[in-house]
Each structure stands twice: as C-alpha cells, then as structure tokens.
C-alpha positions in Angstrom: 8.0 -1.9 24.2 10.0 1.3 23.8 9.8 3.8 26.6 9.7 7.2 26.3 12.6 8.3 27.1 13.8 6.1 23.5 13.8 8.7 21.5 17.4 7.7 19.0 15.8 8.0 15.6 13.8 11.1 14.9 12.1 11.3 18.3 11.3 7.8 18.4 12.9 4.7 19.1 15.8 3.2 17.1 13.9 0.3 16.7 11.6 2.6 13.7 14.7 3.3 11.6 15.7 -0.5 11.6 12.4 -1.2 10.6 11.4 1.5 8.1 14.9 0.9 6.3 14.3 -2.9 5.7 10.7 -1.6 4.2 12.0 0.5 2.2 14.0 -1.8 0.2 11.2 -4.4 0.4 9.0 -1.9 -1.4 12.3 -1.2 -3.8 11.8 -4.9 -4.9 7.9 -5.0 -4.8 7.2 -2.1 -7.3 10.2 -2.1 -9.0 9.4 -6.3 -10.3 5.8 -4.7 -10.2 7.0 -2.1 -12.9 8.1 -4.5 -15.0 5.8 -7.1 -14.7 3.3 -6.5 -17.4 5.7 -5.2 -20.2 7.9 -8.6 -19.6 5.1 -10.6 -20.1 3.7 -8.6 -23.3 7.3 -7.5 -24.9 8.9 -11.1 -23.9 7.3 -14.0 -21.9 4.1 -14.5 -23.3 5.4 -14.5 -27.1 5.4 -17.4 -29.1 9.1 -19.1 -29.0 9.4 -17.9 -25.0 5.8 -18.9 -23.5 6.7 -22.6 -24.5 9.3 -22.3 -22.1 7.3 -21.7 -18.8 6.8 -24.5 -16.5 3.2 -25.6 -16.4 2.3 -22.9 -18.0 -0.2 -24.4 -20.8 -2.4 -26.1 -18.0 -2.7 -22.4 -15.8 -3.6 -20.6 -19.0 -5.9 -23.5 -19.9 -7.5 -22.8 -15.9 -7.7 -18.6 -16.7 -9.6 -19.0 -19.7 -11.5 -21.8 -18.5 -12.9 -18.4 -16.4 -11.9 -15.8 -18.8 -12.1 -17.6 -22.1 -9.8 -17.2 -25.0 -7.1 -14.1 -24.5 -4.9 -12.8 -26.4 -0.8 -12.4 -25.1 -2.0 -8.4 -23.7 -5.2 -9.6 -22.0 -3.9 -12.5 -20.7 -0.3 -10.1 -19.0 -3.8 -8.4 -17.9 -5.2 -11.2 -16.2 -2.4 -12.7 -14.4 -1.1 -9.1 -13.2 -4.3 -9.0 -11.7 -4.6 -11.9 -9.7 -1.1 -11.2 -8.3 -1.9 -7.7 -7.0 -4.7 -8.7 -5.7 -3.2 -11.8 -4.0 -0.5 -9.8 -2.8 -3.4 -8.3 -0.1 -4.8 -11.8 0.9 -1.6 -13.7 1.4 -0.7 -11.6 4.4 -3.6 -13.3 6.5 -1.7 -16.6 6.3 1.4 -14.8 7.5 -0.1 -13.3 10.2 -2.0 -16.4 11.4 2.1 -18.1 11.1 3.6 -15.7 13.1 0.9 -15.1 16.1 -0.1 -18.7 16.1 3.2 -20.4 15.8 7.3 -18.7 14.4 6.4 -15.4 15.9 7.1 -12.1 13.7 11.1 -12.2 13.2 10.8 -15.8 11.6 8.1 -14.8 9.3 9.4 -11.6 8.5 12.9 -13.5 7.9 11.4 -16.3 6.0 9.3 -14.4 4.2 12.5 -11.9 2.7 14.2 -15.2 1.7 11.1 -16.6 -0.6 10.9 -13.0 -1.8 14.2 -13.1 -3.0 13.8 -16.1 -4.4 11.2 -15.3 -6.4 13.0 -12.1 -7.6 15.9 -13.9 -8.8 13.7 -16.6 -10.3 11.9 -14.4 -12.4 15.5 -13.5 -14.5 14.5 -17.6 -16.3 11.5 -18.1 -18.3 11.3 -22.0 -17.1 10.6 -20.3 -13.5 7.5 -17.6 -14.0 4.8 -19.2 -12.6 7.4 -20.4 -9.6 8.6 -16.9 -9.0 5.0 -15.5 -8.7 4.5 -18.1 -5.8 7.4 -17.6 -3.7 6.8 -13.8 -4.5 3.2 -14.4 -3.1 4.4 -16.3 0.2 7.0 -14.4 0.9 5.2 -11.1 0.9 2.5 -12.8 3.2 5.2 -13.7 5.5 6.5 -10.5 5.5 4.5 -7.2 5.0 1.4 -7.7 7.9 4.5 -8.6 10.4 7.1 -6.4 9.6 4.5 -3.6 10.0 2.9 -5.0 13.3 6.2 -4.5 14.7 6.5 -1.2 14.5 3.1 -0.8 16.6 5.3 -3.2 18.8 7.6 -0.3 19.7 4.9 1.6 21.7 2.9 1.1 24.8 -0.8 1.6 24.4 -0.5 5.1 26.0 2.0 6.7 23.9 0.8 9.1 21.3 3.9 9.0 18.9 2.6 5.9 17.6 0.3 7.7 14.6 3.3 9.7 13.9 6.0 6.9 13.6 3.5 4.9 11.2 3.4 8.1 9.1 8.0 8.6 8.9 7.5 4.6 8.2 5.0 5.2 5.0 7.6 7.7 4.1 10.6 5.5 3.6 7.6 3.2 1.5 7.1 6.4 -0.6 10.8 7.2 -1.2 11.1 3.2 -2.5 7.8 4.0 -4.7 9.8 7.0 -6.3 13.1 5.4 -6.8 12.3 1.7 -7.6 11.1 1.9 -11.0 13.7 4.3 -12.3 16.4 2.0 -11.2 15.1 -1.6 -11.7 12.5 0.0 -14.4 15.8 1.1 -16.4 18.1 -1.6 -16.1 15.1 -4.1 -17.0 14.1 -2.2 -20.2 17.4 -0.9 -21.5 19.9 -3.2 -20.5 17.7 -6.9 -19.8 15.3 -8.0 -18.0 16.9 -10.4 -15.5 18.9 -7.1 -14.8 15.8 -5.1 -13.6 14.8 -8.4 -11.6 18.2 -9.0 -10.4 18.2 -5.6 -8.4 15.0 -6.5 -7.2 16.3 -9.6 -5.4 19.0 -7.3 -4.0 16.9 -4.8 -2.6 15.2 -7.1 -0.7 18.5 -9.2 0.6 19.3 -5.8 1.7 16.0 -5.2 3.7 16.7 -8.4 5.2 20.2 -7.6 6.2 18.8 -4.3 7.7 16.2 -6.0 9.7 18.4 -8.8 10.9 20.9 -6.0 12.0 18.9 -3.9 13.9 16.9 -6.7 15.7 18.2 -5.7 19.1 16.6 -2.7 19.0 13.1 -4.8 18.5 11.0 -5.9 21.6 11.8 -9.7 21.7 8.8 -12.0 21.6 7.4 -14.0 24.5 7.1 -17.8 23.2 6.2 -20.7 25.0 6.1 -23.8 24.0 6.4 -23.4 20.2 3.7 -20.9 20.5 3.4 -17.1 20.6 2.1 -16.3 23.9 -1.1 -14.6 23.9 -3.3 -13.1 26.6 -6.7 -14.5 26.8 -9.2 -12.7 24.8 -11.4 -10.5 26.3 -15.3 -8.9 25.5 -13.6 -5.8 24.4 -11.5 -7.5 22.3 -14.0 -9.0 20.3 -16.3 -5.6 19.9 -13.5 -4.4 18.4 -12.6 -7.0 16.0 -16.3 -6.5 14.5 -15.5 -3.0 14.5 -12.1 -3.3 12.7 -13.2 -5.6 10.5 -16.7 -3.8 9.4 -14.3 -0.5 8.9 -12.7 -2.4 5.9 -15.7 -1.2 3.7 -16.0 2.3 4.2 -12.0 2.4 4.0 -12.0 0.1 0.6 -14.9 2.7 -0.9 -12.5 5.5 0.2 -9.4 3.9 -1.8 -10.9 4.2 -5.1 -9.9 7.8 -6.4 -6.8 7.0 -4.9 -6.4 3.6 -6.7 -8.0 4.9 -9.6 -4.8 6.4 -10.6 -3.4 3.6 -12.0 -6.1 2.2 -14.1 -8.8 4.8 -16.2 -6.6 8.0 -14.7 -3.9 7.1 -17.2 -6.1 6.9 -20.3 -8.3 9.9 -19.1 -4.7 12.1 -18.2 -3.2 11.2 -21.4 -5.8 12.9 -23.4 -7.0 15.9 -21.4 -3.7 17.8 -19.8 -1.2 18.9 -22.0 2.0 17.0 -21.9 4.0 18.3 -25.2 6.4 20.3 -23.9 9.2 21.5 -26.2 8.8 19.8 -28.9 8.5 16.6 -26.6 5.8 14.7 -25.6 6.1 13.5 -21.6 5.4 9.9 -20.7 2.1 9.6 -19.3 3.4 7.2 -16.9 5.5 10.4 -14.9 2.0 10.8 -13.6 2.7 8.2 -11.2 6.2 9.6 -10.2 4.1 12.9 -9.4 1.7 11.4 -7.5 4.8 9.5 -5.5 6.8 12.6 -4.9 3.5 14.7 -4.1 2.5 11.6 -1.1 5.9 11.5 0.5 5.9 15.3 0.5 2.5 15.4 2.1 3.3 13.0 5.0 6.2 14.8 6.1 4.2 17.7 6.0 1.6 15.8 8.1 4.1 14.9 10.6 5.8 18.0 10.9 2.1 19.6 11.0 0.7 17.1 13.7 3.9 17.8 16.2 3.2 21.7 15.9 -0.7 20.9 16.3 0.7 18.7 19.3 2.3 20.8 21.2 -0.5 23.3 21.2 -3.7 21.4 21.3 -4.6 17.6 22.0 -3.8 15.7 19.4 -6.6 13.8 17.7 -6.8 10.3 17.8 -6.2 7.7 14.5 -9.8 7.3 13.7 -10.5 11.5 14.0 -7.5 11.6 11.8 -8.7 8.8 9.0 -12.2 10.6 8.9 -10.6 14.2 8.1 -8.5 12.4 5.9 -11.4 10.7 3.6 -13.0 14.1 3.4 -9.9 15.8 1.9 -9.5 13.0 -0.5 -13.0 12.7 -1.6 -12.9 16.4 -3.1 -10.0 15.5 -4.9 -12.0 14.1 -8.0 -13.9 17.2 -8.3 -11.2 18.9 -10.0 -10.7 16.1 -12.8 -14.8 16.5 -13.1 -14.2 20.6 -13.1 -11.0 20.2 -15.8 -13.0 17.3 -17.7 -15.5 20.5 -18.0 -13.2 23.3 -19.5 -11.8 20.7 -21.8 -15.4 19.9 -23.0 -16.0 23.6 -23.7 -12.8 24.9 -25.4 -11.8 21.5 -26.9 -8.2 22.1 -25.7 -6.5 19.8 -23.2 -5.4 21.3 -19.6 -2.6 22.1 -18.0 -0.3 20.1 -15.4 -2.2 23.0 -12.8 -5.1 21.1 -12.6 -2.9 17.5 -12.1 -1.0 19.3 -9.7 -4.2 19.9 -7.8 -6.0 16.5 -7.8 -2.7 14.9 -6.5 -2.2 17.3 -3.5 -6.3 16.9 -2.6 -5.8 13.2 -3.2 -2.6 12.7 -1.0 -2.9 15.3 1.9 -6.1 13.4 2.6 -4.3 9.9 2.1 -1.4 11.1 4.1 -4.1 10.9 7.2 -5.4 7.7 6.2 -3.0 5.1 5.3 -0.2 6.0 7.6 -3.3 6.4 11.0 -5.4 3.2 9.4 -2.0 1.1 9.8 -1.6 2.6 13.5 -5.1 1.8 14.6 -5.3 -1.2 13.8 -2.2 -2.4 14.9 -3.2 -0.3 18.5 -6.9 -1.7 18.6 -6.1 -5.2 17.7 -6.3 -7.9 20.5 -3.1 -8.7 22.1 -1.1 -11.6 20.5 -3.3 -10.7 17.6 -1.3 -7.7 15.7 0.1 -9.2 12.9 -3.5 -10.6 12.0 -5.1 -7.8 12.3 -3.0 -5.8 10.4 -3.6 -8.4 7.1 -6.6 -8.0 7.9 -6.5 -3.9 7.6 -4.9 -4.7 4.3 -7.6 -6.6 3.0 -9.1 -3.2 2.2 -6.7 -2.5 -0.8 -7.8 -6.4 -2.4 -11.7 -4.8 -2.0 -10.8 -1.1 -3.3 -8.6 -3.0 -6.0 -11.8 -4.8 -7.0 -14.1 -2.3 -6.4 -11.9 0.5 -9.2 -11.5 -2.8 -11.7 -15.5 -2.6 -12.4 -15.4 1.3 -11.8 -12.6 1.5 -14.5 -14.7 0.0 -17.1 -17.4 2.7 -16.7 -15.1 5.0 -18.4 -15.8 4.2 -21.4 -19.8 4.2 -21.2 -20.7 8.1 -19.7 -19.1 11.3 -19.6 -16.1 12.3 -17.9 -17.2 14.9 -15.7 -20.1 11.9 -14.1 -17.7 9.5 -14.4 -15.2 11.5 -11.7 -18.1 12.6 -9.6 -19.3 9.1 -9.5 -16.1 9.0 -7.4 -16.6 11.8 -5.6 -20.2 10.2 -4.4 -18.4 6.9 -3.6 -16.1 8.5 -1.2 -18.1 11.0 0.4 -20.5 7.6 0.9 -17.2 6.5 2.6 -16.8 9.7 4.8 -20.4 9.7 6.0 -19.9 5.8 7.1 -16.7 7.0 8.8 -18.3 9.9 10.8 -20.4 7.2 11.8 -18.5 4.9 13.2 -16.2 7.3 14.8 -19.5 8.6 16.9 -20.6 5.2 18.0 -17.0 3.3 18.1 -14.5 5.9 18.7 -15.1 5.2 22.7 -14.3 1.5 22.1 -11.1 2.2 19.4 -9.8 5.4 21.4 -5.9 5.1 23.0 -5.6 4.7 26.7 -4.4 8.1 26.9 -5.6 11.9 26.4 -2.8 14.4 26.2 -2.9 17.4 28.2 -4.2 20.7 26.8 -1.5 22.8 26.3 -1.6 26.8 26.7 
C-alpha cells in the first residue's frame, strides 16, 4: 500500500492514474460494442442470409425460445442483449474467486483484457457471435471486480482519500461512456460494423498496455505456493460479509431511476420534452450523452466539494455518503412525475429544463453512491477477499437490472405521473433501509480512522 506521502497523480498515488487509464479504455470497448450490439443484430446478424452463418446458433435460439417461445429477429436482439448485460454483473464472481483463490489480480486482470479483446475482434465475423459473447463474458469477469479491487489496494485502512480516488476513477469510466459510442458508434454505423468492433478490440489492447506499464506503481501480491495469501478470517470479518452482502438490496432498489434511463425513460422522453429544434428533430438517444456528461460533471464536483468539506469539517464516511446520496437520487423522479403533470394539462410537450433537472437530481445523488459503494466494499471486505467482494458489490446492478425490466413494462398499464412516483416510493424504500443500516452497522463498516476537526 501507498503511503501518504504518494501523492504523484492528483493527490494520490501514481498507481490511480495507471489504473483509472486502463479503465477507461476498457469501458471505451464495453459500451462502445454495447452501442452497437442491438442494432447489429436487428440491421444485420439476425436477418435471413446472415443468421445462417452463426455457429451454433439454430440450437441457442431453439434453447431461448424453449423459455421465451417463438421471437421475432427484434425480440430475439432483445433477449440475447439481455442475458449479456445481465451476465456481464455475475461473471465477475468467478473472476474474483480466480484471482484471490489462485492467479492473483494482475493475471486476471491481464487474462481477462486478452479474452476481451478477443471477443471484440471476433464479433467483426458472423461465424463467431455466439464465440465473441463468451470470451466478452469471461474476460470482463476476469477483469472488472480486480482491476477495481486494486485501486482499494493503494490505501491502508486508515487513509481517508480512498472515497475520493474511487470517485476521479468513476470519472475516467464516465469520460469512456461519453466518448465510446460516438467513436466506435460512428465507425460501426457509417463506415461497417467490424470497424465500430475493431476499435473496440483496440481500446481495450490499449487498457492492457496501460495497465501492464504502470504495474510498478501497483502493490505487488503476496503468493505462496500457487495461492494468494490470505489472513485467516476473523468474527468481524464475517458480520460484515452478511452486512455487505444484505446492503445489495437496498442499493439494487436505489438503482432503478438511475437504470431506468435506458429502458421506459427513452419512450416516455421521446414523447413529452420537446426535441424539434430548428427545423430538426434531436435523437432521443443524446439523452444518454446528457446524462453522461451531467455524471462526470457531478463527480468532479463531488470531489472537488468533499476536499473543501475536508479540510473544514470531518469528512463523512462511505456509508454516510451512499445514504445522502440515495436521498438526492430518489427526488429525482419527482420532476418527470411533476413535468408528466403540465404535459397532461396543456397537452404540449416540455422543455429540455425539466431533463436538465431530473439528470442533475439523479447524478449528484449517484455521484455519492457508486463511486463510495465501490470504496466500501473494497475497505470492508475481509483481507485476501477484495476482488470477491467487490463482484459481489456489483451484483447489485444484475438485481436493479432485473428489478427496472418488470418495472419497465408497467409503463404502459398506468399513468405517467404514478408510474414515476412508483419510483420515487421504491427508492425512498431504499433510503429508509439505508438509514437503517447505517445506525445499526455503521460501527462494524466505519474506517479505522476519524479525521481531526478542523477550525
């Protein structure tokens, strides 16, 4: 671990800019396939003349709609996006398990860079979808839970700069968000698609150069014997693991405005704010670019806020920060309920105000709890145990995933304005729980330390 005094990048050690550059272009690969995804598979792959061409595909559609039943090419791009999003968050336990049972993070992380590169360049040929998808799955198990636990890695228990170097490392995620569909997005619909994945696959053999690079600046493992060393497990250790693991439902409950975004928002944006401008009519699908550039701008704000609050007051801990942060985010739907009411009663659609405000609720409140969740539980986790637990913390996006897929189809069946405060309930549900578990846990997850009151 890092001391203090290691202060090269930003304030903190160099070891977080090594890091937080080979996630950004990892996340430069992710969403940038991931934008692409469904319109290759409805505009190309699964059209008669191409789907023919898929290894084994005829027996794993004959398995989906063995669930599903009969689906056309636009449910079935539907189905199979699906399962791999939500895959994406349980693969990660299986990487964790590899690299704190057996390789240790840096031959995870590096294995797991190579499969996802793989996959990337293997989507560019029909023959190798369902292939692709696999080493994409794998290889993001391999990698995301560890590369992350590592930055946790840089810090001993009783420094206080860990929340704050989780939250510059979601930046460099939100800058890849913002960037990655424009540039593989693009090449893949305007020039081909094996363009769009092609950069993808480069991105992420850049990540892994990055990390490779800097790996000096990384604590180095302790192994022995094949095996990651690991203290013995303690009764502490185990309170907390039920703790950690019970927090996954209140923080999956909290996702769901957030994550709600990119499902029913869409429909529900495209026909209640007013997006002719000029004669022009804006692609509903900037919303998300907003909602990117609004996050990023919100957790620098958060940082820069949380080293003025520091230097003043004591800093709050990562669970005090989470809970503020679900409260924030759980008004945000109130103002799609409150526009979904003035559209009601003048029949005209809204203006980008009202977006502008539901993003800023929805991300100064997620800027506390992403960025904090991902230090606490890489903090609180058992020794030897990081990379686990922090799959595990990301199990919470599979559940929230889940949990806005049934949400979603309510949409259609009541009124706006319940259908947003139906969200608003869910998460203030989610805050209560929170407040909860800070008061009766926050002893057992708190950080070795308290900083000094400061005049």
């Amino acid at each position: 671990m890092a001391g203090r005094g290691d202060s090269a990048f930003l304030g903190h050690p160099a070891g977080l800019g090594w890091l937080s550059g080979s996630e950004f272009w990892e996340r430069f690969s992710y969403y940038g396939m991931q934008a692409l995804l469904v319109l290759y598979m409805t505009h190309h792959l699964l059209l008669p003349g191409h789907v023919e061409n898929v290894w084994g595909f005829a027996a794993f559609r004959g398995l989906l709609e063995s669930f599903y039943g009969p689906q056309s090419p636009a449910a079935l791009a539907s189905i199979i996006f699906g399962l791999y999003a939500g895959l994406v968050y349980l693969t990660p336990l299986a990487g964790g398990l590899l690299a704190d049972r057996l390789t240790g993070r840096t031959a995870a992380v590096t294995i797991g860079a190579l499969l996802m590169a793989a996959g990337h360049f293997l989507m560019a040929f029909e023959a190798s979808f369902l292939l692709a998808l696999s080493c994409l799955l794998i290889g993001v198990g391999c990698f995301k839970g560890n590369i992350a636990a590592q930055v946790g890695d840089l810090y001993a228990e009783d420094d206080p700069r860990r929340a704050d170097a989780f939250q510059i490392y979601y930046i460099f995620i939100q800058v890849a968000v913002i960037i990655s569909p424009l540039v593989c997005g693009t090449l893949g619909e305007t020039v081909g698609w094996h363009w769009g994945f092609g950069a993808a696959g480069v991105g992420m053999l850049l990540g892994l150069a990055i990390y490779l690079f800097g790996r000096a600046s990384l604590p180095k493992e302790r192994m022995k014997g094949g095996e990651v060393v690991r203290p013995p497990m303690t009764r502490r250790d185990v309170r907390a693991l039920v703790l950690l693991a019970f927090m996954l439902l209140p923080l999956a409950l909290s996702l769901i405005g957030n994550q709600e975004i990119f499902n029913a928002y869409l429909i529900w944006a495209e026909k209640n704010y007013q997006t002719r401008f000029f004669g022009m009519t804006m692609p509903i699908t900037w919303m998300l670019s907003l909602d990117a550039i609004v996050s990023t701008a919100m957790i620098a704000a958060s940082v820069a806020f949380w080293r003025w609050y520091g230097r003043r007051w004591a800093e709050p801990d990562e669970i005090t920060k989470i809970t503020i942060g679900v409260g924030i985010a759980a008004i945000a739907p109130l103002t799609l309920a409150a526009a979904s009411m003035v559209v009601a009663a003048t029949g005209q659609p809204v203006s980008l105000g009202w977006a502008l405000a539901f993003h800023l609720l929805n991300d100064i409140g997620f800027s506390q709890v992403l960025p904090c969740g991902l230090a606490l539980y890489s903090r609180a986790a058992p020794k030897g145990l990081e990379g686990l637990m922090i799959a595990v913390y990301y199990l919470q996006f599979f559940l929230g995933n889940m949990l806005v897929g049934y949400v979603g189809t309510l949409y259609t069946a009541m009124p706006a304005v319940q259908f947003w405060l139906l969200h608003v309930a869910l998460m203030a549900v989610a805050g209560v729980v929170m407040l909860a578990v800070r008061h009766f846990g926050g002893a057992l997850l708190a950080p070795p330390y308290a900083p000094p009151q400061k005049p």
